[in-house]
Each structure stands twice: as structure tokens, then as C-alpha cells.
C-alpha positions as CSV (number, residue, x, y, z in Angstrom):
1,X,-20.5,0.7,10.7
2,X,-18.3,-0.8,8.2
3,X,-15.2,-2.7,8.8
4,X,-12.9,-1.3,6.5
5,X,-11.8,1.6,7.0
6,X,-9.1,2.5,4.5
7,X,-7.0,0.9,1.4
8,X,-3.2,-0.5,2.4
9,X,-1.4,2.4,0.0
10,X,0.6,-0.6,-1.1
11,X,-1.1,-3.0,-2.1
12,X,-4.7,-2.0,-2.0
13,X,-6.0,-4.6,0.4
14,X,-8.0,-4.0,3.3
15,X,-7.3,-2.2,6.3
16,X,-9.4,-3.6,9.2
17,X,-10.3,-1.0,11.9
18,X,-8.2,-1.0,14.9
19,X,-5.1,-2.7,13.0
20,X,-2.7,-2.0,10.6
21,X,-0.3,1.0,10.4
22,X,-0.7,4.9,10.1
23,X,2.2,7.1,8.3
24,X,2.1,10.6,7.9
25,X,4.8,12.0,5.6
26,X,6.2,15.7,6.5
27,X,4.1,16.7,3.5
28,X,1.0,16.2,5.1
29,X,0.0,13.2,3.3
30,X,-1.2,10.3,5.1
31,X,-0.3,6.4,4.0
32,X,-1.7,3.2,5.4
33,X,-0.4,0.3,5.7
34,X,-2.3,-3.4,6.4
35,X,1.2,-5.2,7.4
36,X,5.0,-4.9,8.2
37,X,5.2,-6.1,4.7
38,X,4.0,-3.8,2.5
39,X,5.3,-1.0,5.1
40,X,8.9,-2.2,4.3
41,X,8.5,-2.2,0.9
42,X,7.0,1.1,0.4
43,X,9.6,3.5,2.9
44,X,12.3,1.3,3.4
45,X,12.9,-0.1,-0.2
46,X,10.8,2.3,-2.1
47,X,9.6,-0.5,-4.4
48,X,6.3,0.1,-6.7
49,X,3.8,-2.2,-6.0
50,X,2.5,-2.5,-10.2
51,X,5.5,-4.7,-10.3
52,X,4.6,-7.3,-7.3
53,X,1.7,-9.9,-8.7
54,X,0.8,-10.1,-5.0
55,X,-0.8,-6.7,-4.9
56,X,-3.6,-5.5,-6.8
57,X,-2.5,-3.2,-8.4
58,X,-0.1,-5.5,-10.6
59,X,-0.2,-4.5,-14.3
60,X,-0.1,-7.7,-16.5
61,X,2.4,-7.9,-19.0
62,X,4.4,-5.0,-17.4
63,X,4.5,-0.7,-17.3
64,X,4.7,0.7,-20.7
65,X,7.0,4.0,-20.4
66,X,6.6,6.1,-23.6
């Protein structure tokens, strides 16, 4: 039994089993969350996580737009 069981939808850390947070959007898709942290910044600010060198999916040297 492993134990992680899902990827924060943030930040792509770890989501131990039996913590963290569950958030299922009216569309039917479900986000998870490893702390208030992430959370806040995902619904409440709506910020995108390439652009936050804590998370791992930070692009270095920015997001190219074409």
C-alpha cells in the first residue's frame, strides 16, 4: 500500500493519505490540494503555479506565449 496517494494540483507535491484537501468543481473535475497554501492560491487568487519557483512545475526563465 503506498503512501501517496495523489499529486497537490498546485504544486505537484505529495499528497499523504488521510491529509490534505479534496475539491470537486461543478464540472465534475476533482482537484487536490496538500495545504491551505496552495488551496488559496489556486481558487481564491487563481494564480498559475509555472510562475511560483516553490512548486514544481516552475518553468525557468519564464512562459513563452507565441
Amino acid at each position: 500500500m503506498s503512501l501517496t496517494a495523489k499529486q497537490c494540483s498546485f504544486c505537484d507535491g505529495p499528497v499523504a493519505r488521510g491529509s490534505g484537501r479534496m475539491l470537486a468543481k461543478n464540472d465534475g473535475t476533482v482537484m487536490w490540494f496538500c495545504s491551505s497554501k496552495c488551496r488559496k492560491n489556486m481558487t481564491e487568487l487563481k494564480r498559475d503555479p509555472r510562475k511560483f519557483k516553490w512548486t514544481k512545475r516552475y518553468v525557468k526563465g519564464g512562459i513563452r506565449r507565441r
